[in-house]
C-alpha positions as CSV (number, residue, x, y, z in Angstrom):
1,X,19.6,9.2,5.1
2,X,16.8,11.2,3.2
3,X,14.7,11.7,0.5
4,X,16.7,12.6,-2.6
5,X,14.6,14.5,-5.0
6,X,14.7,12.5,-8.6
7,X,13.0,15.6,-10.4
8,X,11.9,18.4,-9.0
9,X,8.0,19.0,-9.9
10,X,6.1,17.1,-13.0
11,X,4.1,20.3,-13.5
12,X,0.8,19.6,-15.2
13,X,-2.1,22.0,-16.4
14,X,-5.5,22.6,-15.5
15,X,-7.0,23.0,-12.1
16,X,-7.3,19.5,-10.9
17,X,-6.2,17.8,-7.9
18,X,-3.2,15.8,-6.9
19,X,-4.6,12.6,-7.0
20,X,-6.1,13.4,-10.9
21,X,-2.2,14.2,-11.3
22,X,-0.9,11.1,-9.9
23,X,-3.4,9.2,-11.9
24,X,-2.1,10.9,-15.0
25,X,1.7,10.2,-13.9
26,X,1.3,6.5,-13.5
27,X,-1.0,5.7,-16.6
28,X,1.9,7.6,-18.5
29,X,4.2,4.6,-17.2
30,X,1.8,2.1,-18.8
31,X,2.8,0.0,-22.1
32,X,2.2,-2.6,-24.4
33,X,2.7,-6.1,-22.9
34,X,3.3,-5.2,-19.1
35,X,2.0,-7.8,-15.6
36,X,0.8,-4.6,-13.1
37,X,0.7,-5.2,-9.3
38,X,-2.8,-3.4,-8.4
39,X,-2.6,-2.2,-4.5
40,X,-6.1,-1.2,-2.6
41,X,-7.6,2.0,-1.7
42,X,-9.1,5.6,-3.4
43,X,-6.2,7.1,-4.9
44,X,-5.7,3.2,-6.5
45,X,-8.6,3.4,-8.3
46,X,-8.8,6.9,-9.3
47,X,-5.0,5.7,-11.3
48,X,-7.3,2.8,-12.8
49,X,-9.9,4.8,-14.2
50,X,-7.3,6.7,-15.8
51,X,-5.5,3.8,-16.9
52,X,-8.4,2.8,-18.6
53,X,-9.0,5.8,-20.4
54,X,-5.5,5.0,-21.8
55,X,-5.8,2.0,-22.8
56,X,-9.3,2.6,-24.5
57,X,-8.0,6.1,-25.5
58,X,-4.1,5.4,-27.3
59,X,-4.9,1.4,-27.6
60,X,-2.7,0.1,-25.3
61,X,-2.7,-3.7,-25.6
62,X,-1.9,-6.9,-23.5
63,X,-1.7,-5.5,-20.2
64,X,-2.7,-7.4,-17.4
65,X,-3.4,-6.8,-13.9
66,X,-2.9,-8.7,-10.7
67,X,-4.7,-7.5,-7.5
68,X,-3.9,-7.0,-3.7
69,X,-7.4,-7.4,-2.6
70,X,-11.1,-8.2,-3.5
71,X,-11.7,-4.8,-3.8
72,X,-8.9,-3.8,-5.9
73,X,-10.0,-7.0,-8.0
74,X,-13.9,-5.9,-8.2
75,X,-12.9,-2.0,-9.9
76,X,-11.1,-3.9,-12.2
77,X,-13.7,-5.5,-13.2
78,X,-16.5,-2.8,-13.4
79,X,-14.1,-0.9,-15.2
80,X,-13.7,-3.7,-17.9
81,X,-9.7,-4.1,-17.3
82,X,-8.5,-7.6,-17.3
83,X,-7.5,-8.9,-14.2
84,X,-5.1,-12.0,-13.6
85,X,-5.1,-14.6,-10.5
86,X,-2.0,-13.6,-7.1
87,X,-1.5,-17.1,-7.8
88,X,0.1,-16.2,-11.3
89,X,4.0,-17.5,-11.7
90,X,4.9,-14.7,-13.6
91,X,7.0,-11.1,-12.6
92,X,5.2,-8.4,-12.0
93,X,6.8,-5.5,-14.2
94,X,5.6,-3.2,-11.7
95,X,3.4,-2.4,-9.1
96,X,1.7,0.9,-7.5
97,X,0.0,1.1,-4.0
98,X,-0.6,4.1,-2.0
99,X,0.7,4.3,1.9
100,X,-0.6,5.7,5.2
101,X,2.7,6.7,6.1
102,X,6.1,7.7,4.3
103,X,9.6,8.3,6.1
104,X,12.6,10.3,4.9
105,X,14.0,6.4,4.2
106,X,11.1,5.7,2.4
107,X,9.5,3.7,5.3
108,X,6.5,2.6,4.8
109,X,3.4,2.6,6.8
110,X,0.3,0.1,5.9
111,X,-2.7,-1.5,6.9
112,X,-5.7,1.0,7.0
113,X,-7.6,-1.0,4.8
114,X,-6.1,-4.1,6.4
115,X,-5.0,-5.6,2.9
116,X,-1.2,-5.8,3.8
117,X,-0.8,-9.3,3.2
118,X,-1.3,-9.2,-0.4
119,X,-0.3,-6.0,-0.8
120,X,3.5,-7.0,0.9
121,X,3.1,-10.5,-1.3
122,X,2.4,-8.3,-4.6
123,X,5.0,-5.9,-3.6
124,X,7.7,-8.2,-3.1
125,X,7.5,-9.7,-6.9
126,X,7.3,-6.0,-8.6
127,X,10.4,-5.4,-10.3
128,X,9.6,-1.2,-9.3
129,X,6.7,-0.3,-7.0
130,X,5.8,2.8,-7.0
131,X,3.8,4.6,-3.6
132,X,1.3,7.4,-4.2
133,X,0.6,9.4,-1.4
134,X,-0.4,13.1,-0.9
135,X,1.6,15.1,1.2
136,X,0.0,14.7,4.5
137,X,1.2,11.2,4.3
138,X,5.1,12.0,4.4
139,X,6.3,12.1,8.5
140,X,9.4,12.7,10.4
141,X,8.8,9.2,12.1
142,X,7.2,6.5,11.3
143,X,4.1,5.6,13.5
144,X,3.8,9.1,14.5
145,X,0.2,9.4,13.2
146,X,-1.0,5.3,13.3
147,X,-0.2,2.1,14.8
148,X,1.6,-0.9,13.0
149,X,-1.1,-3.0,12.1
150,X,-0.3,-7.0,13.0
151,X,-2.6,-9.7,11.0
152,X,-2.8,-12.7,13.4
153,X,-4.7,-16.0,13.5
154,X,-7.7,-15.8,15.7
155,X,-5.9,-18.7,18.1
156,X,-2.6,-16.1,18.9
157,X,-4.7,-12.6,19.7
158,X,-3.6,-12.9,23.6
159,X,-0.4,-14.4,23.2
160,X,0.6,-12.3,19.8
161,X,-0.8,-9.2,21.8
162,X,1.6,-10.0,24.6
163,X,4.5,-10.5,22.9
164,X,4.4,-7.2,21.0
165,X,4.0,-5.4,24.4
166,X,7.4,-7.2,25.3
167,X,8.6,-5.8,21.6
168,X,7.6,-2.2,23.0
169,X,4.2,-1.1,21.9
170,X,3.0,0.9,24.3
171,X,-0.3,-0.4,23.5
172,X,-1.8,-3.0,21.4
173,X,-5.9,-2.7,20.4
174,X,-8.2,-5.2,18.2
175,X,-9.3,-3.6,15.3
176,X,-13.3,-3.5,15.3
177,X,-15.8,-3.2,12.8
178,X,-19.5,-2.3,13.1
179,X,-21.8,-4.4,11.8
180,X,-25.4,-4.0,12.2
181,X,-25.1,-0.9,14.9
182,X,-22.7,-3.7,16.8
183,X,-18.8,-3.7,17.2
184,X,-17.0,-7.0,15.9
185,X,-13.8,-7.8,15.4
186,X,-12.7,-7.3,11.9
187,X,-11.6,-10.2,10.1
188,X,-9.5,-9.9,6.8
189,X,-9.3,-11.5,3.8
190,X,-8.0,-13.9,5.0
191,X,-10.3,-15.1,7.8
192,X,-7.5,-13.1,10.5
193,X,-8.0,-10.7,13.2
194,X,-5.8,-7.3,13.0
195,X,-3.7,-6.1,15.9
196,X,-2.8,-2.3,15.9
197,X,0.3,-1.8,18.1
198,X,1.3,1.3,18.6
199,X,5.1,2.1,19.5
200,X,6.9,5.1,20.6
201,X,9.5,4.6,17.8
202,X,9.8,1.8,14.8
203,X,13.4,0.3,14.5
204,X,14.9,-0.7,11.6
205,X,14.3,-4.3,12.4
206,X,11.2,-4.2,13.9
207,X,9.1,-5.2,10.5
208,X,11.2,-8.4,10.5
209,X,11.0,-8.9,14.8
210,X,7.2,-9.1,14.9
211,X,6.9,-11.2,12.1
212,X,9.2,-13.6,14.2
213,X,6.2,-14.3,16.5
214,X,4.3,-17.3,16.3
215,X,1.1,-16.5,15.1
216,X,1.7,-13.5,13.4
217,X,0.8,-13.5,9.1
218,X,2.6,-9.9,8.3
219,X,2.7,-6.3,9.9
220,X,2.1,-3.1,8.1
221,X,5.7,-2.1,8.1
222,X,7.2,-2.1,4.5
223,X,10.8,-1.3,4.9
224,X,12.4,-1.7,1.5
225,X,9.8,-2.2,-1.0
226,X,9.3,1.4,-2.2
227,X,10.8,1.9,-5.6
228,X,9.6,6.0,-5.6
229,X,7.1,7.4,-3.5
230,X,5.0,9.9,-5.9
231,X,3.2,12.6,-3.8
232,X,0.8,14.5,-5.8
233,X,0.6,18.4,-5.0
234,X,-1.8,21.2,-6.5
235,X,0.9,22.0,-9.3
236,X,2.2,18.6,-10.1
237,X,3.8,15.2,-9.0
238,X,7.1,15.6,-6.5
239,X,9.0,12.2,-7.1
240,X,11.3,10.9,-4.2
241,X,13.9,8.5,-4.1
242,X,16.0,7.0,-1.3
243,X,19.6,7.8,-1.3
């Protein structure tokens, strides 16, 4: 199985880079009335701002948007775009999110910015989500350049950090944080300590085998949420599909 190519290159004008042409692909997708899933990071926001243009631009109207993360949630705000509670009953029409890693099944690879939680919680309710990477981010194998991140309650870290050594990771490190010229563990959102776990290979079922632990929230592994990956380039957007 591999990527099958949906359209060959959305070629767009003008000397900017690929993340100003994947901003431009996605707020091309937006329309009247549609519930956006909002993922975290810098190539995120750079879509936002040019969603906003849009909307303030061709008077796009009714669109709200639900974040994955304070952060994501905060632009939102500063750049005046309505945002709307996780907590929110209704279907998200769609969703975007970038990745730190992409396989030729459309794997995905989380967890930098340790907001996986929401981002797997929004991702899971978006009718199409759609993953904008560069082209650095595409690998042979997933985990070839990161660990899996693993979001565990502060009670589990030894026995969670166990337990994925008998999965297979070859090694399992706390994620720190400097604060005030000291290292501290990093706590998410959520009040949880992050686990990356890095393994010589990642099995089809090993998303779905570390979440089995007790202790364990979610992992960084998204195996079947992608609905295209977009990977911006210097002359356009390539668009990949799973086949």
């Amino acid at each position: 199985m591999g990527y099958s190519f949906l359209s060959c290159m959305r070629r767009r004008g003008g000397s900017v880079d690929s993340r100003e042409h994947l901003a431009e692909e996605l707020a091309d997708r937006l329309h009247e009335g549609q519930i956006i899933g909002v993922g975290t990071g810098t190539t995120v926001e750079a879509v936002l701002k040019k969603m906003k243009h849009r909307i303030s631009q061709d008077g796009v109207s009714d669109v709200q948007f639900v974040p994955t993360s304070y952060q994501s949630a905060w632009c939102l705000h500063d750049l005046g775009l309505p945002v709307t509670s996780p907590a929110t009953s209704a279907m998200l029409d769609w969703g975007f999110d970038g990745a730190d890693e992409v396989d030729s099944e459309l794997r995905l690879l989380k967890g930098r910015g340790a907001a996986m939680l929401h981002e797997k919680l929004i991702a899971a309710r978006c009718a199409s989500l759609f993953i904008v990477v560069d082209e650095s981010k595409l690998v042979t194998q997933l985990g070839s350049k990161m660990s899996v991140p693993v979001e565990v309650i502060p009670e589990a870290r030894f026995s969670v950090e166990q337990e994925l050594r008998s999965l297979g990771a070859q090694e399992v490190c706390l994620r720190l944080a400097v604060a005030l010229e000291r290292q501290v563990p990093l706590f998410t959102q959520e009040g949880n300590l992050i686990l990356d776990a890095r393994f010589d290979s990642i099995s089809q079922d090993c998303e779905m085998r570390i979440n089995a632990v007790p202790g364990v929230v979610e992992n960084g592994i998204f195996s079947s949420y992608a609905t295209e990956v977009l990977v911006g380039r210097d002359a356009g957007v390539e668009i990949l599909t799973a086949q």
